[in-house]
C-alpha positions in Angstrom: 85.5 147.0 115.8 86.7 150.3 115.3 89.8 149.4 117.1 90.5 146.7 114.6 89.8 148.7 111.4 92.2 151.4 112.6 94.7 148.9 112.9 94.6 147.7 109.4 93.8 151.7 108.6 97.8 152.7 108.5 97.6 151.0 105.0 95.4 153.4 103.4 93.1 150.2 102.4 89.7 150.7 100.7 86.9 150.4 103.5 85.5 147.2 101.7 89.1 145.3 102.3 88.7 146.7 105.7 85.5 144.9 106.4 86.9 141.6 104.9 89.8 141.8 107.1 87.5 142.4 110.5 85.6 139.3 109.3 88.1 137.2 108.9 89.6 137.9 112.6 92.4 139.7 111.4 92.5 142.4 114.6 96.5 143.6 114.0 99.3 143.2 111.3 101.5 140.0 112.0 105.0 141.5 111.9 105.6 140.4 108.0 102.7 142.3 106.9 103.6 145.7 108.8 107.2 145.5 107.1 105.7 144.6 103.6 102.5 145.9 102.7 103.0 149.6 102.3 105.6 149.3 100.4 103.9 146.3 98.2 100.9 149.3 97.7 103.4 152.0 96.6 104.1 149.2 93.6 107.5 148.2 94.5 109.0 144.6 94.8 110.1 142.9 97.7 111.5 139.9 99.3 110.4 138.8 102.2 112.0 136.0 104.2 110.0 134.8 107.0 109.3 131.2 108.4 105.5 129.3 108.2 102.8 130.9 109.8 104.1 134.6 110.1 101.0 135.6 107.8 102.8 136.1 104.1 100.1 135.0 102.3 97.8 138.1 103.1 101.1 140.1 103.1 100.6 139.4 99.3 97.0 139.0 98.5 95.0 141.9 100.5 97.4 144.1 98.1 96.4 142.4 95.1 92.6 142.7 96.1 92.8 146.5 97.3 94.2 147.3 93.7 92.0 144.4 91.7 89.9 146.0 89.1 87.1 144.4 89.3 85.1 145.8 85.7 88.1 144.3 83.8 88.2 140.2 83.4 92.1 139.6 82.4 94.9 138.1 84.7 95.6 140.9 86.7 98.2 138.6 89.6 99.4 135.8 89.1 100.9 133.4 92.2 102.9 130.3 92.0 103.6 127.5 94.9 105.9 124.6 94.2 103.2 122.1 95.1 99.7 121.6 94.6 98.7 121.1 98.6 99.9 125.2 98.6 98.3 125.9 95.9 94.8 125.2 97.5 95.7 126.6 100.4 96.7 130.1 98.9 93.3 129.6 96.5 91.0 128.7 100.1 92.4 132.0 101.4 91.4 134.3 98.7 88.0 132.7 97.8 87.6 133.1 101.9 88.6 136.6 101.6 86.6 137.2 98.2 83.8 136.0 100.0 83.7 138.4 103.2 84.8 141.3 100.5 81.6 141.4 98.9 83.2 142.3 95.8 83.2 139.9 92.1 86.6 138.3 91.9 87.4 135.7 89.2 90.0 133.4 91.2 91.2 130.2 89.4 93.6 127.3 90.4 95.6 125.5 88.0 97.9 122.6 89.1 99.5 119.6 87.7 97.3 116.5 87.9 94.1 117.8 86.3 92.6 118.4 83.5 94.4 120.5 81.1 92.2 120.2 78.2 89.3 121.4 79.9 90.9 124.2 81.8 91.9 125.7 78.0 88.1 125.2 77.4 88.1 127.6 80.6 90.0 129.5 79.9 88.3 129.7 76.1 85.3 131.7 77.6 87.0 134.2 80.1 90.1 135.0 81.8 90.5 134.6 85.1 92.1 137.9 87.6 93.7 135.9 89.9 95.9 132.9 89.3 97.3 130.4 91.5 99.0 127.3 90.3 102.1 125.1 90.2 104.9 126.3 87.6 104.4 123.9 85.3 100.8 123.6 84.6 100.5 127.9 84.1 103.6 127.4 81.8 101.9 125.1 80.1 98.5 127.0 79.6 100.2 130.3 78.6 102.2 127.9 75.9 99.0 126.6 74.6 98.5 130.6 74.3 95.3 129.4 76.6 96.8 131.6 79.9 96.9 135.4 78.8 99.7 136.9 80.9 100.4 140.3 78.9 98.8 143.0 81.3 99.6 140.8 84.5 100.4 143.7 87.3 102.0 141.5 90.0 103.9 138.4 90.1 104.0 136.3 93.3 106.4 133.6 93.7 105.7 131.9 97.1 108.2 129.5 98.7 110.7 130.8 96.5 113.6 127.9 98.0 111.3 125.0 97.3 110.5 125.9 94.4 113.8 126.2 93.3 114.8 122.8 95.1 112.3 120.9 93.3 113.7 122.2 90.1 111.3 124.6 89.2 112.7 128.0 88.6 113.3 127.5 84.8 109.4 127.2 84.7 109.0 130.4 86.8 111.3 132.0 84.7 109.5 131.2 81.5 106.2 132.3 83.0 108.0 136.0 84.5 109.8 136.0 80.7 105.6 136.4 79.2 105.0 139.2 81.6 105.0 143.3 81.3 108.2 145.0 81.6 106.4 147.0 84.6 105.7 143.8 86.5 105.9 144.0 90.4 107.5 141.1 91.7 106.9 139.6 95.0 108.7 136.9 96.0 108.3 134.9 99.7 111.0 132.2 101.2 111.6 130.8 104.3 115.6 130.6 103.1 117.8 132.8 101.3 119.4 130.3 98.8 122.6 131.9 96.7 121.3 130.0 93.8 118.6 131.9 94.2 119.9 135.1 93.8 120.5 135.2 90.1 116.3 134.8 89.2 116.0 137.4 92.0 118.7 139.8 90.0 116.8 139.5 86.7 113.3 140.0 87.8 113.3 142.3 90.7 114.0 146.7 90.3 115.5 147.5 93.4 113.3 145.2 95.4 113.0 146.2 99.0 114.2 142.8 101.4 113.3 142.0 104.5 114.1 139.3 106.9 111.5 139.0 109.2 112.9 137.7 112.9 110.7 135.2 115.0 111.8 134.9 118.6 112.3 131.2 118.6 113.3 128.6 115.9 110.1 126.8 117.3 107.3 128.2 118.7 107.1 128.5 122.3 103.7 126.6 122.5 105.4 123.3 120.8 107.2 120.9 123.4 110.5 119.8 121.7 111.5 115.9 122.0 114.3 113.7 121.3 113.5 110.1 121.1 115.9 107.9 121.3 115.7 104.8 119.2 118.8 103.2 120.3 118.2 99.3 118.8 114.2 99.5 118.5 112.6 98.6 115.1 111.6 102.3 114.4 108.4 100.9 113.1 107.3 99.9 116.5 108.4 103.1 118.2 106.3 104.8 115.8 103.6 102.7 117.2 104.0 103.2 120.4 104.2 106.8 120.3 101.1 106.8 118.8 99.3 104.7 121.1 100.8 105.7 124.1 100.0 109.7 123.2 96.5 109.1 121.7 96.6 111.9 119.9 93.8 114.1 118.4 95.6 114.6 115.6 99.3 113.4 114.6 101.4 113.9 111.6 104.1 110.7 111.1 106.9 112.9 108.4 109.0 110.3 106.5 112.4 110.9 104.0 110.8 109.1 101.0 107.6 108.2 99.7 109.2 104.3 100.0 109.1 104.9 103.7 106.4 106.7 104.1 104.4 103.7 102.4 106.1 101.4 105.2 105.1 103.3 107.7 101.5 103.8 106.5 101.5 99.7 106.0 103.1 99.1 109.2 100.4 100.6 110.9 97.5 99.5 109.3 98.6 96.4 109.5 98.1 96.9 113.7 94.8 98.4 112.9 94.7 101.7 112.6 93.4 104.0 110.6 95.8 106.2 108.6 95.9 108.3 105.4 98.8 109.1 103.3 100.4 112.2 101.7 102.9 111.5 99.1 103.9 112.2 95.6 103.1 108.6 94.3 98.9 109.2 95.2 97.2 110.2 92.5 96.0 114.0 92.8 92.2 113.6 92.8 93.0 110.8 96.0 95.2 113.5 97.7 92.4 116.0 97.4 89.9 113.1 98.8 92.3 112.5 101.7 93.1 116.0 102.3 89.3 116.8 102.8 88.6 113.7 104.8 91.6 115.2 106.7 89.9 118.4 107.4 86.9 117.0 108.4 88.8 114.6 111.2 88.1 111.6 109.6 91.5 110.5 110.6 93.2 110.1 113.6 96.8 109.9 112.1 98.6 110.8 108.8 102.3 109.8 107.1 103.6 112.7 104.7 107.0 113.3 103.3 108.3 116.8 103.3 106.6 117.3 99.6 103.1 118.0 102.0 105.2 119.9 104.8 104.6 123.3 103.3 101.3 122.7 101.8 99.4 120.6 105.2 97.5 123.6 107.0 95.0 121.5 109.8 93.7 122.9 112.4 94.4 121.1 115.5 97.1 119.1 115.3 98.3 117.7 118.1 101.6 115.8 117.5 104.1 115.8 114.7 106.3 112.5 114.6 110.1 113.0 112.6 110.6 109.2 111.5 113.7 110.4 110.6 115.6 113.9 111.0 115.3 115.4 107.0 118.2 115.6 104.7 117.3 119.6 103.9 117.5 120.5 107.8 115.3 123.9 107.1 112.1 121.0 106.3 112.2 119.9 110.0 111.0 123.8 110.7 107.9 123.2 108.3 108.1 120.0 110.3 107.3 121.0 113.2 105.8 124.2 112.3 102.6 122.0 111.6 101.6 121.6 115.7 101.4 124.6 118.1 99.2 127.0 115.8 97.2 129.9 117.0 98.6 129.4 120.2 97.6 125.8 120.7 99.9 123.7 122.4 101.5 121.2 120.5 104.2 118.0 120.7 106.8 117.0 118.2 108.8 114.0 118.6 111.9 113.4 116.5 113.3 109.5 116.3 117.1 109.5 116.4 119.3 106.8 116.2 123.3 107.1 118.3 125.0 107.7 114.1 122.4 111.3 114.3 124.2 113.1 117.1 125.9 115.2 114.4 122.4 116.3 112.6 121.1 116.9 116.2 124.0 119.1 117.2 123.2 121.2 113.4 119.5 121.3 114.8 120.8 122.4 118.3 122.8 125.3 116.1 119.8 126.8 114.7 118.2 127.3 118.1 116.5 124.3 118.0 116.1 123.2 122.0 115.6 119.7 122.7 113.9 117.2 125.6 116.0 114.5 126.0 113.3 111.2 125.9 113.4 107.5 125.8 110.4 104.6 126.1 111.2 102.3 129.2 108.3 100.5 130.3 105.9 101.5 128.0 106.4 104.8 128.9 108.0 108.1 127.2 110.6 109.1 130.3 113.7 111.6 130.6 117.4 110.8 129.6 119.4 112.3 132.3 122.9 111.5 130.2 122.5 112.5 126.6 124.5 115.6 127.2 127.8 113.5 128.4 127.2 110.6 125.6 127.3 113.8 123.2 130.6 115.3 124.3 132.4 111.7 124.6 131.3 111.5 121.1 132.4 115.0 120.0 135.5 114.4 122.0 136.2 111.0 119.4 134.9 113.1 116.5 138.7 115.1 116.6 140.6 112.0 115.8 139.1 112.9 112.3 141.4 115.3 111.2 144.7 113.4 111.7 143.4 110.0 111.2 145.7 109.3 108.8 148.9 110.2 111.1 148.0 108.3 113.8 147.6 105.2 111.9 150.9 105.8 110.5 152.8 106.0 113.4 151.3 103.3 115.6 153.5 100.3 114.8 153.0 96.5 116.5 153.1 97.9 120.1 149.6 99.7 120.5 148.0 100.3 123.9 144.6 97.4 123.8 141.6 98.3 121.8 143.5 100.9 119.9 142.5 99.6 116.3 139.3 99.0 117.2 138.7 102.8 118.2 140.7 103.8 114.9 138.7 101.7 112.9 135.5 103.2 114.4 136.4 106.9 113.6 136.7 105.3 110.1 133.7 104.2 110.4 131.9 106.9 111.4 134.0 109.4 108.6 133.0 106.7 105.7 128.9 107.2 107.2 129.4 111.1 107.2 130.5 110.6 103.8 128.3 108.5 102.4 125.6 111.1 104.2 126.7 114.1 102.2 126.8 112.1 98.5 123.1 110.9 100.0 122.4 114.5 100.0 123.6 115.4 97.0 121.6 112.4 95.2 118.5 113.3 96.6 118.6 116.8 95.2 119.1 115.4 91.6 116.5 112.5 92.2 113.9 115.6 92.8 115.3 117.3 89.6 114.9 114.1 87.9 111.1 113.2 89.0 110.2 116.9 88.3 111.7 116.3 84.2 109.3 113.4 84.2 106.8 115.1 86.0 105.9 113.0 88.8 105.3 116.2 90.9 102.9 118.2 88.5 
């Protein structure tokens, strides 16, 4: 024990946080906590970039609870996640840590898709010292002048780059705006976005950054795959995958909520049990699901990236990509949902011949890939993917001059010349049509988050 505490000891920490920390099973710093903590004590803000599961939610909160005055009931932190699922997360970890700390903390959660009218009662008969919640709904109860932010001492702002993807800065702006001049500011993210930057600029005094490196894109306990879908209704590879595995616990990730409900359909409809994760179930379902989640009641789950931050289960087995995401930073959180705590752990990404070029931006990050196929009811190796990829790389160059070849072949081309031309047009016109995809999927999240369908 002593070992432990001594560990944590290089903080300066009170003896009581010390205690709490060598129940909980922390026995050393993860690497984002050794970076960030002393200087988060000495009162200073920082960014810290580091991926899931490095340990940045106690990088943040055993600071706030070694400095939480515990005789004075008024918001003393406040913390905001883009969606509810990390909201309870980041509330289960300080109530857990509350709990081993012996110590009267006033923790409450506020998130969209509950009742606001009797939170303000709440609120009404005490404040609270800790708040976590989505953007919206603590904008909305420090409107209501309900939510009293004046002597607030830190601010955290957790998954800084979704939260700014799902068009939620200008609520976390309003919210930093009702804050002491004196604030500390904390702010987490997996990315750097440059859009970003300007919200960091106004809030943060000199904030220390650091970019905390992991050793591989993917943990070295997850196996990587590549399934190929080639023809196959992906519907029934889904399927099979799941049957043939027989998993103790596998998360299906889909695009959209439309496919995630096909999927989830699709499925039950070959009798088995699955729950669903997605912006279009009402909040107190999600929270029914989630637990029955947590207790095992289910075997297999179908979330869109929404949930890919916010799922934390223990023993998840398999992680199924129905599709490779449009963001490709989300197929980290992906992923990052199997091989915890050392546990080994399978994800299997479904990829169609048109995805070599989102496999080869995957491959760029460090991302290291099996080669699979299902041949005889059976998930076996693909010895050529490697030389399919370069043939297609090697077409992919007719891109650039497309328009000059076409020019200068007249009548006398060599056979099956305008077919291949009208491929590469083809496949330019898909690559296109990928990007503006992109694009409008970004401003259909701004969109829902105006009419508040993820709050």
């Amino acid at each position: 024990m002593a070992e432990i505490a001594n560990q944590f000891g290089q903080f300066n920490l009170s003896p009581e946080i010390i205690t709490a920390l060598t129940a909980i099973g922390f026995t050393k710093p993860t690497p984002v906590q050794a970076k960030l903590i002393p200087s988060i004590l000495k009162g200073n803000d920082v960014v810290g970039q580091s991926q899931t599961g490095s340990g940045k939610t106690h990088t943040f909160l055993i600071p706030i609870f070694n400095q939480l005055e515990q005789n004075k009931a008024y918001a003393q932190a406040v913390i905001t996640t883009p969606s509810r699922e990390l909201a309870a997360q980041i509330t289960k970890a300080a109530k857990d840590f509350s709990e081993q700390w012996h110590q009267d903390a006033i923790i409450s959660e506020f998130v969209g898709g509950t009742d606001k009218l009797r939170q303000i009662k709440q609120l009404e008969k005490g404040q609270p010292q800790i708040v976590i919640g989505t953007p919206g709904r603590i904008k909305d109860l420090v409107a209501s002048g309900a939510l009293k932010l004046h002597a607030v001492k830190t601010f955290v702002v957790d998954e800084a780059d979704m939260t700014l993807d799902m068009g939620f800065l200008n609520e976390v702006d309003f919210i930093a705006g009702v804050m002491p001049a004196n604030l500390q500011t904390l702010v987490f993210s997996a990315t750097m976005p440059e859009k970003l930057k300007p919200f960091l600029k106004k809030y943060l005094d000199n904030p220390q950054f650091e970019a905390i490196p992991v050793s591989t894109v993917i943990a070295d306990t997850i196996d990587n795959w590549l399934l190929a879908t080639k023809s196959k209704d992906k519907n029934d590879v889904i399927y099979q995958v799941l049957t043939i595995g027989n998993p103790y616990l596998a998360l299906v990730f889909a695009n959209t909520k439309d496919r995630a409900k096909e999927i989830v359909s699709n499925l039950r409809g070959r009798g088995l049990k699955v729950a669903e994760i997605h912006g279009d179930i009402e909040p107190r379902e999600r929270r029914r699901v989630m637990k029955a989640i947590q207790n095992l009641e289910y075997q297999y789950v179908v979330a869109t990236d929404l949930a890919a931050r916010g799922i934390d289960i223990t023993g998840v087995s398999h992680v199924i990509n129905d599709d490779i995401p449009e963001e490709l930073e989300f197929f980290v959180h992906r992923v990052g949902r199997t091989g915890r705590n050392g546990l080994p752990g399978l994800a299997i990404t479904l990829y169609g011949p048109d995805e070599e070029n989102e496999v080869e931006e995957l491959e760029a990050l460090g991302i290291n890939f099996k080669a699979k196929q299902i041949k005889d009811n059976e998930i076996v190796d693909i010895k050529d993917r490697r030389a399919r990829k370069q043939r297609v790389a090697t077409t992919r160059k007719l891109d650039p001059t497309m328009v000059g070849m076409v020019k200068k072949k007249k009548k006398i081309v060599k056979p099956g010349y305008k077919r291949r031309i009208k491929k590469a047009l083809q496949r330019k016109d898909q690559m296109d049509r990928r990007i503006s995809k992109r694009e409008d999927m970004r401003a259909i999240r701004k969109e829902n988050k105006k009419r508040g369908d993820n709050q």
